[in-house]
C-alpha positions in Angstrom: 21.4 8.1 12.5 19.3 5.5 12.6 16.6 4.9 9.5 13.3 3.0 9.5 13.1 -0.6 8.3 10.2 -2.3 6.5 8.6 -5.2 8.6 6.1 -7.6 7.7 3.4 -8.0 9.8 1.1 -11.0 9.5 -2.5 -8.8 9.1 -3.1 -4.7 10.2 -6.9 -3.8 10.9 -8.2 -0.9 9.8 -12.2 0.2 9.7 -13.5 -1.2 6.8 -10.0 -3.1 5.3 -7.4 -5.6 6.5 -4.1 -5.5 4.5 -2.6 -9.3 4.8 0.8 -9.9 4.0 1.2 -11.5 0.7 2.3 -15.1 -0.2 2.5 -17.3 -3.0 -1.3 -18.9 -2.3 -2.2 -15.2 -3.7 -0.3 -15.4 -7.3 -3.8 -16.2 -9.3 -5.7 -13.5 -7.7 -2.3 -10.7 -8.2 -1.9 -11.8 -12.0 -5.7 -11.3 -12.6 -5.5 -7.7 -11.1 -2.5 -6.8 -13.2 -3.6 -8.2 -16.1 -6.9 -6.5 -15.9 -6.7 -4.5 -19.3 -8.6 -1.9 -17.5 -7.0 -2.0 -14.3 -3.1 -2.4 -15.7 -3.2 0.3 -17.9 -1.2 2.7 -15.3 1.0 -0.2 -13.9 4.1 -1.8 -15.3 3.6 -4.6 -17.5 3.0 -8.2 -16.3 3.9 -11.5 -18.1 0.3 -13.5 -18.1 2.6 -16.2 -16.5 1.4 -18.3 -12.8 4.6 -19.5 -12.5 6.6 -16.2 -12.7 4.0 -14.8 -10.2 4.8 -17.6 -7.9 8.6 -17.0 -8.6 8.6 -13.6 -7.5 6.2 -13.9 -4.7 8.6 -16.7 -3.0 11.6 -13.8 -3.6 9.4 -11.7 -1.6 8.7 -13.3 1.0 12.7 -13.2 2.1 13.4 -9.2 0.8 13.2 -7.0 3.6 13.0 -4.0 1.2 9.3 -4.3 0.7 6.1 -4.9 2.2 3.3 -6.6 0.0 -0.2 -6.1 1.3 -3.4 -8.3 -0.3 -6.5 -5.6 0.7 -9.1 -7.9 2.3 -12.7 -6.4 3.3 -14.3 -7.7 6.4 -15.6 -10.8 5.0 -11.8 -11.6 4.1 -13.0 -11.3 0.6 -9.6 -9.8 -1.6 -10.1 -6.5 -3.4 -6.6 -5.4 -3.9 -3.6 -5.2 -3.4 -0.5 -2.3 -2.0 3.1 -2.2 -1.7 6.0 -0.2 0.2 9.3 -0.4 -1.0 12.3 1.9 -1.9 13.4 3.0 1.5 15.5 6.3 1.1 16.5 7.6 4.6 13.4 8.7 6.3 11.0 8.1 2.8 9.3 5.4 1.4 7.3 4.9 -1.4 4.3 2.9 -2.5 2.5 1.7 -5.4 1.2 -1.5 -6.9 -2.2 -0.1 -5.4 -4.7 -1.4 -7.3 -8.5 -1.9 -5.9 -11.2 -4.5 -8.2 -13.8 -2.5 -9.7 -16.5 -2.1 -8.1 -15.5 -1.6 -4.7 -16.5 1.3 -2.7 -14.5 4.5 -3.0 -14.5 4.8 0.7 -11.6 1.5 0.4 -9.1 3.8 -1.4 -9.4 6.4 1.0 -8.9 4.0 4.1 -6.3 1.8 2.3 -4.0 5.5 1.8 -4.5 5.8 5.3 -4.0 2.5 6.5 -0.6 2.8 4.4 0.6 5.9 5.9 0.0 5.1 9.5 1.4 1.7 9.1 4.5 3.6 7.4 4.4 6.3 10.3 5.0 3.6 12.9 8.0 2.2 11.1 9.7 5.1 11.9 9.3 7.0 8.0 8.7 10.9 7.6 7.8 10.9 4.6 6.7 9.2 1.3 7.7 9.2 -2.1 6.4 8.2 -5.4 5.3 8.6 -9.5 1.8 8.5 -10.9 1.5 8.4 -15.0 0.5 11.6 -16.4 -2.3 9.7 -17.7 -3.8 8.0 -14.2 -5.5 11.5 -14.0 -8.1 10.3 -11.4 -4.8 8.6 -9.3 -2.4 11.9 -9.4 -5.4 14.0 -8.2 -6.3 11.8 -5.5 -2.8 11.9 -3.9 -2.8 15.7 -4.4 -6.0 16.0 -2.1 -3.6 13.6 0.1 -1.0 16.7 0.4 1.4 15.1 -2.4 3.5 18.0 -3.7 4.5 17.1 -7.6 8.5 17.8 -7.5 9.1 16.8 -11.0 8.4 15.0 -13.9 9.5 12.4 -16.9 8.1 11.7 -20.1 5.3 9.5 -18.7 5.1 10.4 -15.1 4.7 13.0 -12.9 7.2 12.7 -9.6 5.3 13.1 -6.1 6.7 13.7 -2.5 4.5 13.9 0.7 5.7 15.1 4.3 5.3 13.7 7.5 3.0 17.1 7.9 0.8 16.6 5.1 0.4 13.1 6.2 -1.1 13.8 9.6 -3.3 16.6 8.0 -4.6 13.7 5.9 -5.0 11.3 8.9 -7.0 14.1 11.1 -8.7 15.3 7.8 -10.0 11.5 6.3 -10.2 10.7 10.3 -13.9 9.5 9.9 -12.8 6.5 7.3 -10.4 5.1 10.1 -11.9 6.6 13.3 -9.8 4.4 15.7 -6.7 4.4 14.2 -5.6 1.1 12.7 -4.3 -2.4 14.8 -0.7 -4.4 13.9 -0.6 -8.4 14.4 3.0 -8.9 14.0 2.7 -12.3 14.5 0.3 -15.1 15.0 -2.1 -13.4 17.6 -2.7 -16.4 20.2 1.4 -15.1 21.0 0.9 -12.4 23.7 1.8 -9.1 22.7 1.4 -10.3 19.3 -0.3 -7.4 18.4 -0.3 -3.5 18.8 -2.5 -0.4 18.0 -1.0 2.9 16.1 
C-alpha cells in the first residue's frame, strides 16, 4: 500500500489567500509572529533568535516531511503562516497556523480549506492534530470543521478529522473558496506547471 507524500509546491491559489512555500527570506516576518506575546501563547516556544530562524528554515527547505506555507492576501501582503507535517499512513497533521491580528475571520476559514484540499490531493484521508485546552476559540473552530476530540494530555486536547467530515466542510464553507483552489508546482512560465483541485 502505497501512502501519500508531502510535496512542495511553489504558490496554491485560493479565493481570497495564496499559501507560498516558505524560505529563509521569511525568517523576520515567522519570528515576529511567534514571538507575538499575544499570538504565541498557544504555540511552542520560540528562541527571539534571526539566526536560529534562518537555521531551521534552510533545514526545511530539504525535509520532505513537511510543508511550510507563508499566507499571502491578494496584494501579496503576509498574514500568516501554516504547516503540514507528521505523515502517519493516510493522516496528516497541521499546525503552526497562526493569522496577524486584524485580519478578517473569513482568512481562517479559507486557509482550513485551502489546507485540506491541498492535503486531499496528496493523496491523505484524514488529519490529525492537538489544540491547548486553553486556545478555546482554536479547539472550537476545528470542532465546527468536524474534528472529533479522541483524547487528551495535561495541556491539550487530541483531535482527528475524516476524509468525510472534511468534504462536509469543503461543500459546507463552499462559498469562502467557491472554485476550488489552483496548484503551481513549479515556476508557472513551465507548461503544465500548474493544476486545479
Amino acid at each position: 500500500m502505497t501512502h501519500p507524500i508531502f510535496t512542495k509546491p511553489r504558490k496554491v491559489f485560493g479565493n481570497k489567500l495564496i499559501f507560498r512555500d516558505a524560505g529563509v527570506k521569511d525568517a523576520a516576518f515567522i519570528l515576529a509572529l511567534r514571538t507575538d506575546e499575544a499570538k504565541s501563547a498557544h504555540l511552542s516556544r520560540t528562541e527571539n533568535a534571526i539566526d536560529q530562524q534562518i537555521e531551521w528554515l534552510n533545514r526545511y527547505s530539504i525535509d520532505a516531511e513537511q510543508v511550510y506555507f507563508i499566507i499571502l492576501d491578494w496584494n501579496l501582503q503576509a498574514v500568516g503562516t501554516v504547516r503540514l507535517y507528521d505523515r502517519q499512513a493516510d493522516s496528516f497533521c497541521w499546525g503552526s497556523w497562526i493569522l496577524m491580528a486584524g485580519t478578517p475571520s473569513s482568512y481562517a476559514i479559507e486557509s482550513a480549506l485551502l489546507v485540506y484540499r491541498f492535503a486531499l490531493s496528496l493523496g491523505f484521508k484524514r488529519s490529525h492534530f492537538d489544540v491547548r485546552k486553553a486556545n478555546v476559540s482554536v479547539w472550537r473552530f476545528h470542532e465546527r470543521f468536524g474534528a472529533v476530540r479522541t483524547g487528551e494530555t495535561t495541556d491539550d486536547f487530541l483531535y482527528t478529522v475524516s476524509k468525510d467530515a472534511i468534504l462536509a466542510s469543503l461543500a459546507k464553507y463552499e462559498k469562502y473558496l467557491p472554485d476550488g483552489c489552483t496548484i503551481e508546482l513549479t515556476d508557472s512560465s513551465r507548461p503544465r506547471a500548474q493544476r486545479r483541485i
